[in-house]
C-alpha positions in Angstrom: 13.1 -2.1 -13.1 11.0 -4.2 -11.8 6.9 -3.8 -11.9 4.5 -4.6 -9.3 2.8 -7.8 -9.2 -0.8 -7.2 -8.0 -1.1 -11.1 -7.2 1.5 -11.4 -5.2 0.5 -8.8 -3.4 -3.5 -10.1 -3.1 -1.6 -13.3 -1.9 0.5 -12.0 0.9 -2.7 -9.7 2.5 -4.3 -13.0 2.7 -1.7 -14.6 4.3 -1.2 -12.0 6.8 -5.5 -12.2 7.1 -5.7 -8.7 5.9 -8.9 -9.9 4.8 -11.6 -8.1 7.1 -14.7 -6.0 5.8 -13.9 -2.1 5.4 -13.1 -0.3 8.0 -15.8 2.0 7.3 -18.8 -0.1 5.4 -18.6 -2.9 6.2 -17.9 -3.6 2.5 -15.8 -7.5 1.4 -15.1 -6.4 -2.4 -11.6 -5.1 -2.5 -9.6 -3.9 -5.8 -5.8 -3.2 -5.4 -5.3 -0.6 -7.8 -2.5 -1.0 -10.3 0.5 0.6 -9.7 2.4 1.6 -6.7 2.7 5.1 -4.9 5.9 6.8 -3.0 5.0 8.3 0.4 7.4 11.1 1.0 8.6 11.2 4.2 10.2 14.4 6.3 12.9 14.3 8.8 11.4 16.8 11.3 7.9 17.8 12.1 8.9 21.0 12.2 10.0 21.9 8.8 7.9 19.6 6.5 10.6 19.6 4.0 10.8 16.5 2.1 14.1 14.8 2.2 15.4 13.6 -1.5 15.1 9.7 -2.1 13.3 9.3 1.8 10.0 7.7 0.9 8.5 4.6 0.9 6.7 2.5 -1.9 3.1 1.7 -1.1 -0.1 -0.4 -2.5 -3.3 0.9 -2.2 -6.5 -1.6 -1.6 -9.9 0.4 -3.2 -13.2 -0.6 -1.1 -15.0 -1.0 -3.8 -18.7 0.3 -2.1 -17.3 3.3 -0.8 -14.1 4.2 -2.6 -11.8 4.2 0.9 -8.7 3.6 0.3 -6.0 1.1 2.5 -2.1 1.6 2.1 0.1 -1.3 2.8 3.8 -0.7 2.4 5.5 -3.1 -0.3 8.6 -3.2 2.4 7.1 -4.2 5.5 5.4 -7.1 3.4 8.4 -8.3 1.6 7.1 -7.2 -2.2 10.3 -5.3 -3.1 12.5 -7.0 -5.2 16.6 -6.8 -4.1 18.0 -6.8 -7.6 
């Protein structure tokens, strides 16, 4: 298994320029938390039953004024590993 690597991840929001103040202060001091998260995801609306294994690993970026938190999904920015 292979564990997340929180500068590797502060590396590829910066080269994306994922670097603007909060969203909702205004805040520039940014944590990423340690540790991922799975977001479940659902097949239909309708039902909101969680399919087995359909989820998708995220990071989350902490304002660190007013606590909001950002996802970012480790897929979309190439942080999973394929081993």
């Amino acid at each position: 298994m292979n564990e997340f690597n929180k500068q590797q991840a502060i590396d590829t929001l910066i080269e994306k320029a994922a670097i603007y103040p909060c969203h909702r202060c205004g805040n520039v001091k940014f944590a990423v938390l340690d540790g991922v998260s799975l977001l479940p995801l659902i097949e239909c609306i309708d039902s909101h039953t969680v399919v087995d294994k359909m989820n998708t690993p995220i990071f989350h970026v902490l304002c660190e004024n007013c606590g909001v938190l950002t996802a970012h999904s480790l897929g979309m920015l190439d942080l999973m590993s394929n081993k």
